[in-house]
C-alpha positions in Angstrom: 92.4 87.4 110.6 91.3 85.7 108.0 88.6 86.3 105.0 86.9 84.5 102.2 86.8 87.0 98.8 85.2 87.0 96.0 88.8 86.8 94.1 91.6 85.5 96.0 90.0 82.5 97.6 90.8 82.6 101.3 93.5 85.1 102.7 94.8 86.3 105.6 94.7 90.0 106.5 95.6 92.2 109.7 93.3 94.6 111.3 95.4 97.4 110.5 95.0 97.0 106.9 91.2 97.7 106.8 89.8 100.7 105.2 86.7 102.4 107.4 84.4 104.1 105.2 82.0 106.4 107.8 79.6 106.8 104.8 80.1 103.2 102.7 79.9 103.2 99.4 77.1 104.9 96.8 74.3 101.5 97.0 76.2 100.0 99.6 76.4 102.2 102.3 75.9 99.9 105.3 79.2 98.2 104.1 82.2 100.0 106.1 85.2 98.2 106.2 87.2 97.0 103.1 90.4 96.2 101.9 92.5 97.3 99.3 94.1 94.3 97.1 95.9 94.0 93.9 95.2 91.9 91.4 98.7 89.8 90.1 100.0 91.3 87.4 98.6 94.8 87.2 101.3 96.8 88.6 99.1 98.2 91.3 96.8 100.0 88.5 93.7 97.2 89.1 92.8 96.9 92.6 89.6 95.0 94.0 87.8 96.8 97.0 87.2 93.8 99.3 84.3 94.0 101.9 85.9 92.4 105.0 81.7 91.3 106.0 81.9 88.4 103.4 83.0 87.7 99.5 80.3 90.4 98.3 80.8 93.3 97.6 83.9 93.1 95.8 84.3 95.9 93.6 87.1 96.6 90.8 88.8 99.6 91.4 91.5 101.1 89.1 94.0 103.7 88.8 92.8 106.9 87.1 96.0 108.3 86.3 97.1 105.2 84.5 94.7 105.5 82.3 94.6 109.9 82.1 97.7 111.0 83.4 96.3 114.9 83.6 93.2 113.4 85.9 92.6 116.1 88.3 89.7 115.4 91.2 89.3 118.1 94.2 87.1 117.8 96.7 85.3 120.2 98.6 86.1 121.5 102.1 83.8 119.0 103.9 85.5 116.0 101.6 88.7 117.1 102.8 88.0 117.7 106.3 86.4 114.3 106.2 89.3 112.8 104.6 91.5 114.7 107.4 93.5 116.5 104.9 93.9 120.3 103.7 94.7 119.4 99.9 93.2 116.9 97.4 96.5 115.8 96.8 97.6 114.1 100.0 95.6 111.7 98.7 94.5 108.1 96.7 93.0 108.0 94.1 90.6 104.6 92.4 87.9 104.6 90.2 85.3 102.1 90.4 85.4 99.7 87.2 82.3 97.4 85.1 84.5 94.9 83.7 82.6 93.9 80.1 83.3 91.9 77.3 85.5 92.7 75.1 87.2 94.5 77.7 87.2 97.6 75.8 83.8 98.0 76.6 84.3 98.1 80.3 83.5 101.7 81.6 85.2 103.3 84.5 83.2 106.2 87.1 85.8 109.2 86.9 83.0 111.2 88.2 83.0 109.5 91.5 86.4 108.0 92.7 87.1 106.2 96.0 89.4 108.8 97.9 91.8 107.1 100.5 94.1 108.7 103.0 96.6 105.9 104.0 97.9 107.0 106.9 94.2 107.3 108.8 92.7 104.3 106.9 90.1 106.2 105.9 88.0 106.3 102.4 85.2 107.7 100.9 83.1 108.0 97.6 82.8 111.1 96.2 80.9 113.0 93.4 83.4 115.6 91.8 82.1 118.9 91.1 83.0 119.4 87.6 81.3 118.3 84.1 85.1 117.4 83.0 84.5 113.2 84.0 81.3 110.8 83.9 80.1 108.4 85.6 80.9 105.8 82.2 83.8 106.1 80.2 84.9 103.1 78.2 88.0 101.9 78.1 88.5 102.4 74.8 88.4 106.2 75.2 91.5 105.9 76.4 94.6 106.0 73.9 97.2 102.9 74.6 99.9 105.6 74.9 97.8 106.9 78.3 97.1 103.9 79.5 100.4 103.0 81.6 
């Protein structure tokens, strides 16, 4: 199949690649279907979250523990049942990303990351339970010996 983005120009992609979200996204929660893909160069830490409907939504996604390695979401029972796991940790972790100028500026959502279990293809957006991350945190929070 193939798909005009917002980022990569035209690609191709197979079905089986596809992210269903059963809920969408917070704002966007009509949209269901996305891919994951990486921007050149990032070593898999800056992904964008492709709508497979058209070019937009794109969003930026990166990796939290690239930029705090001790990052530590759980989700609730419902998440995980969702998510058709028994542990948080059988699964992905992004955080959505407002790129700004200079980049430094840009913030990142800890508060609410996209969850992904690869092996069902299956995401969500969730809101954390816990005062410990916000919905904004610059990027210059972060010291250049965390981000990896």
């Amino acid at each position: 199949m193939e798909l005009d983005t917002k980022y990569f120009g035209r690609i191709s992609y197979a079905p089986e690649d596809v992210l269903d979200f059963p809920n969408g996204l917070f704002g966007f929660e009509s949209e269901k279907r996305f891919l994951l893909l990486p921007f050149s160069g990032s070593q898999g830490n800056m992904l964008c979250l492709q709508s497979v409907a058209a070019a937009s939504p794109a969003f930026i996604l990166m990796n939290p523990f690239s930029l705090k390695p001790d990052y530590t979401p759980m989700l609730s029972p419902e998440e995980l049942k969702l998510m058709g796991v028994s542990h948080s940790c059988e699964l992905c972790y992004y955080v959505m990303c407002v790129a700004r100028e200079p980049v430094g500026k840009s913030t990142v959502n800890l508060r609410c990351p996209v969850v992904i279990n690869p092996e069902l293809h299956r995401a969500a957006q969730v809101i954390l339970d816990t005062d410990a991350y916000h919905m904004r945190h610059c990027l210059d929070e972060f010291s250049s010996q965390e981000v990896g």
